[in-house]
N, C-alpha and C positions, 0 to 999 in steps of 0.2 A: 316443696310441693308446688307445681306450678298453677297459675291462676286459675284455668279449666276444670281441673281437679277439686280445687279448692272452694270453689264457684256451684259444684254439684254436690261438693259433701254439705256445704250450707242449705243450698236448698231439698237435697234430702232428708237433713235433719229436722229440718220444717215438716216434711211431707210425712213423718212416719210418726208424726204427733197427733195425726187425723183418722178416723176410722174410714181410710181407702188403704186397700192394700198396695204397696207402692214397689213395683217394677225396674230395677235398672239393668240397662247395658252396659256392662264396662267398657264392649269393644269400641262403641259408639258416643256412650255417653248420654246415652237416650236414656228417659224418663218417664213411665207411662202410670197414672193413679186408675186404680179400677175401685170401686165402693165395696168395702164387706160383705159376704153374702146376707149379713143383717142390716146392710145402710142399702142393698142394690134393688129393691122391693117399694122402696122410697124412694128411690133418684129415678132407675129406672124401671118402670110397671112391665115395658114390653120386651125387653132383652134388648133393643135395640142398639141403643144409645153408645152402650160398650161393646159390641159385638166385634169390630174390627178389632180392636184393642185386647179384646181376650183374648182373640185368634190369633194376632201377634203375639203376646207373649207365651203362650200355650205352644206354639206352631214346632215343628218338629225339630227343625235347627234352629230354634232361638238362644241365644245368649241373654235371654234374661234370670236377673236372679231377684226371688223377691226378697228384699228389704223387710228384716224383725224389726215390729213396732213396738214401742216403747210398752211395758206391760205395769198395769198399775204398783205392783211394787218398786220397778226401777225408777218411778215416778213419784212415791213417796220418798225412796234414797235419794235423788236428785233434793226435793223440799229441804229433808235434813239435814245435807250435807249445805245447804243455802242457808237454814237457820245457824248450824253450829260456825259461820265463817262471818257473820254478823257482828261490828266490832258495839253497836248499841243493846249492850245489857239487858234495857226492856222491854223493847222490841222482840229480840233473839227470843227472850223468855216466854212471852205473848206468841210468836210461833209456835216454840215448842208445847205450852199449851196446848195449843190450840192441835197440832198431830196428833197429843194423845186423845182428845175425844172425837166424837159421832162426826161424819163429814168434813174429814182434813180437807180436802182435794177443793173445798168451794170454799171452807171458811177460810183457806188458809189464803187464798186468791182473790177474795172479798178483803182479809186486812192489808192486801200489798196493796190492793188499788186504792185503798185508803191512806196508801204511806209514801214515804218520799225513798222508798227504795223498789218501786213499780219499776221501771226500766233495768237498774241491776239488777233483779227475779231476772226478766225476760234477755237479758245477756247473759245469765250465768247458764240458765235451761239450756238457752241454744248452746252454750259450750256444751254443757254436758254430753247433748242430741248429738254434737259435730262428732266427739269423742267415741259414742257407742256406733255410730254409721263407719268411722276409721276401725274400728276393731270389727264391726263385722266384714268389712271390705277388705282387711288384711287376712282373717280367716277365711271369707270365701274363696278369694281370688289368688291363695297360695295354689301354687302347682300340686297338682293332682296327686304325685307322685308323693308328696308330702302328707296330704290330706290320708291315706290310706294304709 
């Protein structure tokens, strides 16, 4: 995979962890984030803000495809799959815990930042995020002729 590629699957796996909806051009390599229709009401009151930007990726020949965001369940698979590769016993244990009660997703995020395994979390996520943007990019972007 050469650098360019490589360069845009990391920072789209970034981008599709954010409640904007996130736009790419494969031909180009262009990148465009527009905010959910439930975050665009917040960012922007007057339509404005994003107007080019919608128009571009909407526009009639555009090659953009948007980009599936990470959905709360592939985001607890991700946790788990973090917890069970854990080689500290009590730790590993204290996550898993901690998934099966009331509000995994903050407490589980509240014990990393508390632990000396914060940094491997946020390396392991980003693999995962790079992994699911290469799987949908190989799905999108097969020839048509395959797709149907």
């Amino acid at each position: 995979m050469n650098f360019s590629i490589s360069k845009t699957i990391r920072e789209l796996a970034q981008l599709i962890d954010m409640p904007f909806d996130t736009f790419f051009n494969p031909e180009t390599l262009e990148i465009i984030e527009i905010p959910d229709e439930d975050e665009m009401s917040a960012v922007d009151d007057t339509g404005e803000l994003y107007k080019e930007a919608i128009e571009k990726v909407h526009a009639k020949n555009s090659s953009f495809i948007l980009m599936e965001s990470v959905e709360g369940f592939q985001g607890f698979k991700v946790m788990e799959a973090f917890a069970r590769d854990l080689d500290n016993e009590n730790f590993k244990q204290q996550l898993v815990d901690i998934l099966d009660r009331p509000k995994p997703f903050s407490n589980f995020n509240r014990a990393l930042d508390d632990s000396d395994y914060r940094q491997r979390w946020f390396n392991f996520k980003q693999n995962e995020l790079e992994k699911f943007v290469e799987e949908q990019l190989e799905i999108t972007l097969q020839p048509r002729s395959q797709n149907t």
